[in-house]
C-alpha positions as CSV (number, residue, x, y, z in Angstrom):
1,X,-9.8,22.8,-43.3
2,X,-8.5,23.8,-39.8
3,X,-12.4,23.7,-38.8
4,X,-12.1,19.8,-39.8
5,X,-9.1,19.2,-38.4
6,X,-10.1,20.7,-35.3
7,X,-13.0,18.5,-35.1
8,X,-10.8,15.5,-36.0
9,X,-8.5,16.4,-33.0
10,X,-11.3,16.6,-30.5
11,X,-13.2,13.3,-31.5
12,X,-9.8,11.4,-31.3
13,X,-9.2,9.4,-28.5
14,X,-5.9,10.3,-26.2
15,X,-3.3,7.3,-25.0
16,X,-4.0,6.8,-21.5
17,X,-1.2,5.1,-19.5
18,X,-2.2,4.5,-15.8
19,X,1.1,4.9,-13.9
20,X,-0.3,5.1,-10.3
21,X,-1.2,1.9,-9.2
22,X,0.3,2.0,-5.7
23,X,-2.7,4.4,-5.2
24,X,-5.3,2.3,-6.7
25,X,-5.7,-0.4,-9.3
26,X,-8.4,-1.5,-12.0
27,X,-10.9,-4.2,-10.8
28,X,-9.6,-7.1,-12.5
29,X,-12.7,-8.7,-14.9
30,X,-12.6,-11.6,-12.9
31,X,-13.1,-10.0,-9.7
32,X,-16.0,-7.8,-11.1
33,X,-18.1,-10.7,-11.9
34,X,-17.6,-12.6,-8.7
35,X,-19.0,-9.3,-6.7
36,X,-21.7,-9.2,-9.5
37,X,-23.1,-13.0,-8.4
38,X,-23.1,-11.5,-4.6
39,X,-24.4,-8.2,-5.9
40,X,-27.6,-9.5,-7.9
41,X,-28.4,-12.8,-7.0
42,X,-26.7,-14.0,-3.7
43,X,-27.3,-10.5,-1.8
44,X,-28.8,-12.5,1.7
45,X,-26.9,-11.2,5.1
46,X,-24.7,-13.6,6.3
47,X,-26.0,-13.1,9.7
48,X,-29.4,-14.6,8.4
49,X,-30.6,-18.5,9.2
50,X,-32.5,-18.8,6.3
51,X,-31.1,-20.7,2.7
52,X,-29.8,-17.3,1.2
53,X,-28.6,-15.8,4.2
54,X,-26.3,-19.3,4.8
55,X,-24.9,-19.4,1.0
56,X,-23.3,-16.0,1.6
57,X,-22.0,-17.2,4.9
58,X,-20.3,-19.8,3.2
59,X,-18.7,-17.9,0.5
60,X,-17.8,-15.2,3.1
61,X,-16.0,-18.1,5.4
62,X,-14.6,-19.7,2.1
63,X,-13.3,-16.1,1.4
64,X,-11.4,-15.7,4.7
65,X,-10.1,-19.2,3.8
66,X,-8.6,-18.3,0.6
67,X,-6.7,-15.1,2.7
68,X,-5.4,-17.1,5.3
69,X,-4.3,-19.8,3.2
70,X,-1.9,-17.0,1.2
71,X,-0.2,-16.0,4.4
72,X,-0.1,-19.1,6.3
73,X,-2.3,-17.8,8.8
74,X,-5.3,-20.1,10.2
75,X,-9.1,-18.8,9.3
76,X,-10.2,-17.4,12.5
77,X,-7.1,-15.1,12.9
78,X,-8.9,-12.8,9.8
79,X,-11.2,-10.0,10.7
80,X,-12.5,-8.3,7.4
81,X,-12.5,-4.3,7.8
82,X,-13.7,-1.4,5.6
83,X,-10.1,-0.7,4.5
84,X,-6.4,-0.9,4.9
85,X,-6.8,2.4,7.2
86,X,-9.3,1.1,9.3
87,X,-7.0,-2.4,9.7
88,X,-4.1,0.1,10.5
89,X,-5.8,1.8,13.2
90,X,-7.9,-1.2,15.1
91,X,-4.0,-2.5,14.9
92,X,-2.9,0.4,17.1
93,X,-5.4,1.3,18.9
94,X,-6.7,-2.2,20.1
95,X,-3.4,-3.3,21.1
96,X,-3.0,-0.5,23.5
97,X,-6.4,-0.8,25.0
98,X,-5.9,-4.2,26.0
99,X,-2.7,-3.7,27.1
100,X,-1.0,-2.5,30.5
101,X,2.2,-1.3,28.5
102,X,1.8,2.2,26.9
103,X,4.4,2.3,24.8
104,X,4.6,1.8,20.4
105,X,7.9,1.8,18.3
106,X,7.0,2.9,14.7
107,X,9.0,4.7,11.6
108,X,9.4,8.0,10.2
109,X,8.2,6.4,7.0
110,X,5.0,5.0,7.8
111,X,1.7,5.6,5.6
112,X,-0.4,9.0,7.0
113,X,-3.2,6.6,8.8
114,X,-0.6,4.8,11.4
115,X,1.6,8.1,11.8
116,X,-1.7,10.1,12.5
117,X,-2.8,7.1,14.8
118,X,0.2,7.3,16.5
119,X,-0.7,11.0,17.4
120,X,-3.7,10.8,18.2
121,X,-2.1,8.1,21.1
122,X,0.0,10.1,21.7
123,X,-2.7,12.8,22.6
124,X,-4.2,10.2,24.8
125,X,-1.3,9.6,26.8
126,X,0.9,6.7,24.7
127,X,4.7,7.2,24.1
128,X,5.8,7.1,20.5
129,X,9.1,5.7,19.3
130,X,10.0,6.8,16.1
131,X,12.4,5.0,14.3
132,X,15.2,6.5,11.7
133,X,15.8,4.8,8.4
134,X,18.8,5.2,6.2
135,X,19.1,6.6,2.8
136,X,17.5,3.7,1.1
137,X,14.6,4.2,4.0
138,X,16.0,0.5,5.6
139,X,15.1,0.8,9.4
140,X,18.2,0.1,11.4
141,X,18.0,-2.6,13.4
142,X,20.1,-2.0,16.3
143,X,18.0,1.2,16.8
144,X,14.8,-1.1,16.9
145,X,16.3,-3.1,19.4
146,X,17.9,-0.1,22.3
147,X,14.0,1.5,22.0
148,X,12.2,-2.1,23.2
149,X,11.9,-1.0,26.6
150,X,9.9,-2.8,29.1
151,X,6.9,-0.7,28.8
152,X,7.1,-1.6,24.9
153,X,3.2,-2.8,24.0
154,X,3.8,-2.9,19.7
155,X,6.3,-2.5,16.9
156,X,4.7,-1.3,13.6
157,X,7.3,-1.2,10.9
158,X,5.5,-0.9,6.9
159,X,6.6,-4.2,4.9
160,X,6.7,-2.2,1.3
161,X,6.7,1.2,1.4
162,X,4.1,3.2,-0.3
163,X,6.1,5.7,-1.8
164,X,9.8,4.2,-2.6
165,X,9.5,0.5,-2.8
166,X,11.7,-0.4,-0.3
167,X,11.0,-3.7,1.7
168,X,11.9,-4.1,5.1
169,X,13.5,-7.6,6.4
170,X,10.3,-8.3,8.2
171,X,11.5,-11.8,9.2
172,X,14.6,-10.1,10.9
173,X,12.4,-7.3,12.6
174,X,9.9,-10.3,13.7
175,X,12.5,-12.5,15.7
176,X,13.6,-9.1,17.2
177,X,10.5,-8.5,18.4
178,X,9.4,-12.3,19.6
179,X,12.5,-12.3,21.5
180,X,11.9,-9.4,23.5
181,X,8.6,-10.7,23.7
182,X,6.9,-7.3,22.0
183,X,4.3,-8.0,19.7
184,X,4.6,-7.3,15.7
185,X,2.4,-5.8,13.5
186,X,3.3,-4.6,9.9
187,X,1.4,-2.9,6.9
188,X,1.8,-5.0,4.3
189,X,-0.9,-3.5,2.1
190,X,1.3,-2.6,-1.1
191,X,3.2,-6.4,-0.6
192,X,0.7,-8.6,-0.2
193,X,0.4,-10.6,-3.1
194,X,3.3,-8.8,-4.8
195,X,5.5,-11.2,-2.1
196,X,6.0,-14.3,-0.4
197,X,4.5,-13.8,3.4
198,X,4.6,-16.3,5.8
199,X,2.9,-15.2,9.0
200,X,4.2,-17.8,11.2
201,X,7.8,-18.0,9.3
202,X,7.8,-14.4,9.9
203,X,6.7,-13.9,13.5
204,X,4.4,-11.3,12.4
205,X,1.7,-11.0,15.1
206,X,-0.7,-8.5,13.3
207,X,-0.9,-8.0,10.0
208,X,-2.6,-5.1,7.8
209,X,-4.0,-6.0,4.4
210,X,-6.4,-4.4,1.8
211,X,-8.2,-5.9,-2.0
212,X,-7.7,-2.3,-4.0
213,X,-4.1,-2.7,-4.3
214,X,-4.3,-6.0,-6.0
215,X,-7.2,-5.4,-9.0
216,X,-9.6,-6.0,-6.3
217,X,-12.7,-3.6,-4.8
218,X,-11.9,-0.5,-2.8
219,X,-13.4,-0.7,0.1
220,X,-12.6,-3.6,1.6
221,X,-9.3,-5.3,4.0
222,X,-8.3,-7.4,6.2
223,X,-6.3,-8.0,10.0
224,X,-4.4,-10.6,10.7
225,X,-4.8,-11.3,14.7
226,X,-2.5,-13.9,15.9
227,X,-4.5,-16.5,17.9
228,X,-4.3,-15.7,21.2
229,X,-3.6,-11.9,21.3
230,X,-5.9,-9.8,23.1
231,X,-7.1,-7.2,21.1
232,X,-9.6,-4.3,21.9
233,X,-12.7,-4.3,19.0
234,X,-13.0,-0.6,16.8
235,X,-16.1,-1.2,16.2
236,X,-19.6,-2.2,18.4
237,X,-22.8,-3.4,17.6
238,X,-23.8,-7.1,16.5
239,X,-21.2,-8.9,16.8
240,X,-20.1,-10.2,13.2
241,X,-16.5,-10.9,12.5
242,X,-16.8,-12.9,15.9
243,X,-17.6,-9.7,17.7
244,X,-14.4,-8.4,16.8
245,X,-15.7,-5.8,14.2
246,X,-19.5,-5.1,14.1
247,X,-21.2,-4.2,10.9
248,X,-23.0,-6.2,8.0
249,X,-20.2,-7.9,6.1
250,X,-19.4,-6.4,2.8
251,X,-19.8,-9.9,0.9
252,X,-19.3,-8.7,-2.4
253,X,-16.1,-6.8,-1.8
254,X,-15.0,-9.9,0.5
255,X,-15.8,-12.4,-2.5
256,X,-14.1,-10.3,-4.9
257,X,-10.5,-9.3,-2.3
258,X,-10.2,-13.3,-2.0
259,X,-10.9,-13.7,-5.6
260,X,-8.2,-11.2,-7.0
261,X,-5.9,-12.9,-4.0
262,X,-6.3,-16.6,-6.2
263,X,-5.9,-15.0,-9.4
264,X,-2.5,-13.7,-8.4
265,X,0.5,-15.1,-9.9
266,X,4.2,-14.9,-10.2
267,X,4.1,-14.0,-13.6
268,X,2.7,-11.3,-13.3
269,X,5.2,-10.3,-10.7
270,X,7.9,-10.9,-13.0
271,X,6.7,-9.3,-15.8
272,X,6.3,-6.0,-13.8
273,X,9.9,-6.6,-11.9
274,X,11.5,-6.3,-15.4
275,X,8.9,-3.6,-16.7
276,X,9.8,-2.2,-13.6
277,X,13.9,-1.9,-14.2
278,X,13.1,-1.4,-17.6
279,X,11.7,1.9,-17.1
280,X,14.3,2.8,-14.3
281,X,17.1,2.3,-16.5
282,X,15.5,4.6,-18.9
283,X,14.5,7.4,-16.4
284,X,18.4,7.4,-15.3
285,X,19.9,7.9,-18.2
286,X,18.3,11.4,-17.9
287,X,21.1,13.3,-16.7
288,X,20.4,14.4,-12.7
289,X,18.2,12.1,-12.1
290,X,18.4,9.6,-8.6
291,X,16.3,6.9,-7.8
292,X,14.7,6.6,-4.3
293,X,14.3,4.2,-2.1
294,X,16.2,0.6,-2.5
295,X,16.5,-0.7,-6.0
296,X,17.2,-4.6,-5.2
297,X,15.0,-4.9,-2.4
298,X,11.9,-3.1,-3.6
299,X,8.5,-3.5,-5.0
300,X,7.7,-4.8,-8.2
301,X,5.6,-2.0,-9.5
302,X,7.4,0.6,-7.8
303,X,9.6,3.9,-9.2
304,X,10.6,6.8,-7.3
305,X,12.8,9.6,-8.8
306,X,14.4,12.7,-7.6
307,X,14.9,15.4,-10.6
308,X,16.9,17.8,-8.9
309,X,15.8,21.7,-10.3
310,X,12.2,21.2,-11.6
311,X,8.9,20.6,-9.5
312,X,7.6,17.1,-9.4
313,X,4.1,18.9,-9.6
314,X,5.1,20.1,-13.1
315,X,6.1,17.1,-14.6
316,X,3.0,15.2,-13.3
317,X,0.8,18.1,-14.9
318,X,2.6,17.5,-18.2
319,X,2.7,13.6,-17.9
320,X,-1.4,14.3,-17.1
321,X,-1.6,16.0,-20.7
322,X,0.5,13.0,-22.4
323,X,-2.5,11.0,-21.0
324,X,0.2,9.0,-18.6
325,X,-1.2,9.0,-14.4
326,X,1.7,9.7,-12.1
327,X,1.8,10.4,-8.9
328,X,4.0,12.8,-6.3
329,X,4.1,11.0,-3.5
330,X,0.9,8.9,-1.5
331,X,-2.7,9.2,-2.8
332,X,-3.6,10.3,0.7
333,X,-1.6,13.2,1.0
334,X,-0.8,13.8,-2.9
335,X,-3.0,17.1,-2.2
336,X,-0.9,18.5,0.7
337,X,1.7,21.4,-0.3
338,X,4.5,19.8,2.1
339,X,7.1,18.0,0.9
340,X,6.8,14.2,1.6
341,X,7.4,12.7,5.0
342,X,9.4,9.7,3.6
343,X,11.8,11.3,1.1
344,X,12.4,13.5,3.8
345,X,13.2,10.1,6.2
346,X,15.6,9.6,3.9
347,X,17.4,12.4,4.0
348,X,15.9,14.2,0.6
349,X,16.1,17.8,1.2
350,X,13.3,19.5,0.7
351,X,13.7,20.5,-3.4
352,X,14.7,17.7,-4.1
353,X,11.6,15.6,-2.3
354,X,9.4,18.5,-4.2
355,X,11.5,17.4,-7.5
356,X,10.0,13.7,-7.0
357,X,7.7,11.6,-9.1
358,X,6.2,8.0,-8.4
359,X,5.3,5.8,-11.1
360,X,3.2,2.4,-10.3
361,X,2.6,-0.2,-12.9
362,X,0.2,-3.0,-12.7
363,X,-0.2,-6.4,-14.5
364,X,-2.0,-4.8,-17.1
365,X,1.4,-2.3,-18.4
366,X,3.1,-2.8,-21.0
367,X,6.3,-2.8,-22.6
368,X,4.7,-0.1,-25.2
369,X,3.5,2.0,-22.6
370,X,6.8,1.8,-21.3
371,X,8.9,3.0,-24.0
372,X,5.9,5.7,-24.6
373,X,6.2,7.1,-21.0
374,X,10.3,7.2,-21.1
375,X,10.0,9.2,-24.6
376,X,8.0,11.6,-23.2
377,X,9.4,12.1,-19.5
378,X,12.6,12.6,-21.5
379,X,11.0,15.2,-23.5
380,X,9.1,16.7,-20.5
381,X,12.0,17.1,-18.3
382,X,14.2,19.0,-21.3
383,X,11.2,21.5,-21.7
384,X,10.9,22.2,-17.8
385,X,14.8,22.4,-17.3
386,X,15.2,25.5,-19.8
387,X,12.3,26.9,-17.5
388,X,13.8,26.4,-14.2
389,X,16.1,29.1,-12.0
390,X,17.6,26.1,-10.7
391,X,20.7,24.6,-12.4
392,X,21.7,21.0,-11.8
């Protein structure tokens, strides 16, 4: 008998509940069998002159249409790139190189690839301005404008953040900076798609922009130049992406970011909004428990809680077990022992950032997996609590 059941417990198949798409997301279907079409039967090089080579240059040019089109920007002003890091970086890093002025304006909350940009300027003689944000990690805007000084080359302020959700008034930050005629670049990898961006409307001048965070390929993103800026290539050698960024395209991860861009809809945005505040409202009625970050203007996917005594490493090891994929902060730093940079920001002390969970949803959650996940957590966070030192 407990042989059987044994073997009845190990051939059944756990509930997995992917929480941590602010990391990564599942290829949407769709997606996967527009790359498959550029994969196995239109695989020429855009670069070539012969009949295959030109059908993938015109899907590759009809992709950069598609991405444009979404932010109001004009064709030529995207550059595909190998990844939202890469985008992040060229950003930085070009700017300064073309220009005379050696000075950048940043935040305290930015994702690990522009803060570790910005010191790796720094090493190379840039000054860094790095901006405070308040509780809700909103950067203040009178600070923004007393650090533009003259030398001022860039601002690069995140749209949504990574970890809390919170979503900066980009259009307000962008007349700030076109007035003191400073140019603008923002991260908008975790928005795009999951908000209305108007380039122009905006006066965003760069603009970083990635397929894996919208059921697209890894792999693969996108800059936003503004016509007309100077910017310094990252990459040499044959000149693709108008000898701004060398390499043999990546057609089928370019076919399948600006197919996962037109599959994108609002209801699916507001389905997850309401999933969203649906599983807030059930995390909060666990006593001590705080919610980080902004909860009206924030991400639709996004929740970020504080549990006071027990270790956010703890209850991700037990969510793990329940077959439900959280997260303790960014993907690219989930592995470090320090607490996070942005709960810090925002003036989390350092238990309580340690105390911190993120949960992502996608288009693909459900209400089901929602009511699972608060059942358990509840559960979870009982057990650990008669197991901590530390009282609320």
């Amino acid at each position: 008998m407990k042989k059987n059941s044994a073997i009845a417990l190990a051939g059944e198949k756990m509930k997995t509940i992917y929480l941590d798409n602010a990391a990564t997301t599942k290829v949407d279907e769709q997606v996967v069998k527009a790359m498959n079409e550029f994969s196995l039967e239109k695989y020429g090089n855009a670069s070539s002159l012969h009949l295959k080579g030109q059908e993938v240059h015109r899907a590759l040019e009809e992709a950069r249409h598609v991405i444009a089109k979404s932010i109001n920007a004009k064709d030529d002003e995207i550059y595909f790139t190998g990844s939202g890091t890469e985008s992040n970086n060229w950003a930085l890093k070009g700017i300064i190189q073309k220009s005379k002025k050696k000075h950048i304006i940043t935040t305290k909350i930015e994702h690990d690839c522009v803060l570790n940009a910005c010191k790796w300027l720094e090493n190379n003689r840039i000054k860094i301005t790095y901006l405070n944000v308040d509780s809700e990690g909103f950067v203040n805007l009178d600070e923004l404008k007393n650090s533009i000084i003259p030398d001022t080359a860039l601002v690069s302020i995140i749209h949504g953040n990574n970890e809390i959700g919170t979503i900066q008034d980009i259009e307000e930050i962008g007349k700030i900076c076109h007035q003191s005629g400073v140019l603008f670049h923002t991260d908008a990898c975790q928005s795009f798609t999951k908000t209305n961006i108007d380039v122009k409307k905006m006066n965003i001048d760069l603009m970083t922009l990635n397929a894996h965070k919208i059921h697209g390929p890894k792999g693969i993103g996108a800059l936003y130049v503004r016509k007309g800026i100077e910017i310094e290539p990252l990459l040499h050698g044959g000149g693709q992406e108008s000898g701004m960024r060398s390499g043999t395209e990546n057609i089928p991860g370019i076919v399948g970011f600006a197919k996962a861009v037109k599959i994108s809809n609002p209801r699916d945005i507001k389905k997850m909004e309401e999933l969203r505040d649906l599983l807030i409202n059930g995390i909060l009625k666990i006593p001590g428990v705080k919610l980080n970050g902004s909860k009206k203007n924030r991400l639709c996917n996004n929740i970020n809680v504080s549990f006071g005594n027990i270790e956010g490493e703890a209850i991700g090891g037990y969510l793990d077990a329940e077959g439900i994929s959280s997260s303790t902060g960014s993907a690219c730093s989930s592995r470090s022992l320090e607490p996070s940079h942005v709960l810090i920001a925002i003036g989390l002390s350092p238990l309580e950032a340690n105390s911190s969970i993120r949960l992502s949803l996608s288009k693909y959650t459900t209400k089901e997996e929602i009511d699972y996940v608060i059942e358990k957590l509840n559960k979870i966070v009982i057990k650990l609590r008669k197991m901590s030192p530390f009282k609320i």
